[in-house]
N, C-alpha and C positions, 0 to 999 in steps of 0.2 A: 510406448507409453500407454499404460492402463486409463490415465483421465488428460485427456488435451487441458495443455495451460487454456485459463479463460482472458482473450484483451479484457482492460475494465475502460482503462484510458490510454488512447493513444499518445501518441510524443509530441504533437502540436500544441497538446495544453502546456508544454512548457513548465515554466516556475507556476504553474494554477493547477498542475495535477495534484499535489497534496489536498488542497483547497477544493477540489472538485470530489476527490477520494470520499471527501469528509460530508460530502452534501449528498453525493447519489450511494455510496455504497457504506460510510461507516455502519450504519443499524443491522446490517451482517451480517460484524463482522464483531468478532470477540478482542476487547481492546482492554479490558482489564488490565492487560500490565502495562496500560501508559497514562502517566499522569494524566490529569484531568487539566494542569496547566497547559503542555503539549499539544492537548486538544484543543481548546482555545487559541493558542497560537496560529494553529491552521487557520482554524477556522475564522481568523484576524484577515489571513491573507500574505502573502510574500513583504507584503511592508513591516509586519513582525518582526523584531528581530532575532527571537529564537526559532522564527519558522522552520527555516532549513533543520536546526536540531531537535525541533519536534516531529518533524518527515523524519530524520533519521530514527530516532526513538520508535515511532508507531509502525513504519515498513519492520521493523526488525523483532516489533513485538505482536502485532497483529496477526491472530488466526481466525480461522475460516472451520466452522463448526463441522464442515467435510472432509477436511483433512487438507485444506490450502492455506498458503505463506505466500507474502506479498512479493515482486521482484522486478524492479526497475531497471530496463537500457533504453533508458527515454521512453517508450513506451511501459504501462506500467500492467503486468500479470499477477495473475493468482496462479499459483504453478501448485497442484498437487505435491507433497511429501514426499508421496510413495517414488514422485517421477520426476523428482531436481534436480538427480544427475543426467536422467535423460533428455531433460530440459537444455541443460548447459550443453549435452554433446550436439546437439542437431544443431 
């Protein structure tokens, strides 16, 4: 891999990693292609009830002005473009 995936948040935040996402890293991060309701939602907190589908929304559309994409196994990454398949193999 040319750029090591970055942890942002580990997996102990649980259902509060969207909500954490939102407080120490959205400014960024380039989120233009997610509603502005989605963001709100997070930023509500897990008692939302569109929370979870605005996590799903923003992991799917959020870029990283470096060249990183978001990528959740409970722990949640920023994994370069160039190195997602390298990512998944290791």
């Amino acid at each position: 891999m040319k750029n090591e995936p970055i942890l942002l948040i580990d997996g102990s935040a649980g259902i509060y990693t969207p909500q954490y996402f939102i407080e120490e890293y959205a400014s960024d991060w380039n989120l233009e292609n997610v509603s502005k309701d989605s963001i709100e939602s997070i930023k509500n907190g897990p008692d939302d009830e569109w929370y979870c589908d605005a996590w799903i929304e923003l992991e799917n559309n959020a870029t990283h002005n470096d060249g990183y994409i978001l990528y959740q196994d409970d722990d949640l990454w920023a994994v370069h473009i160039d190195d997602v398949q390298a990512f998944f193999e290791r």
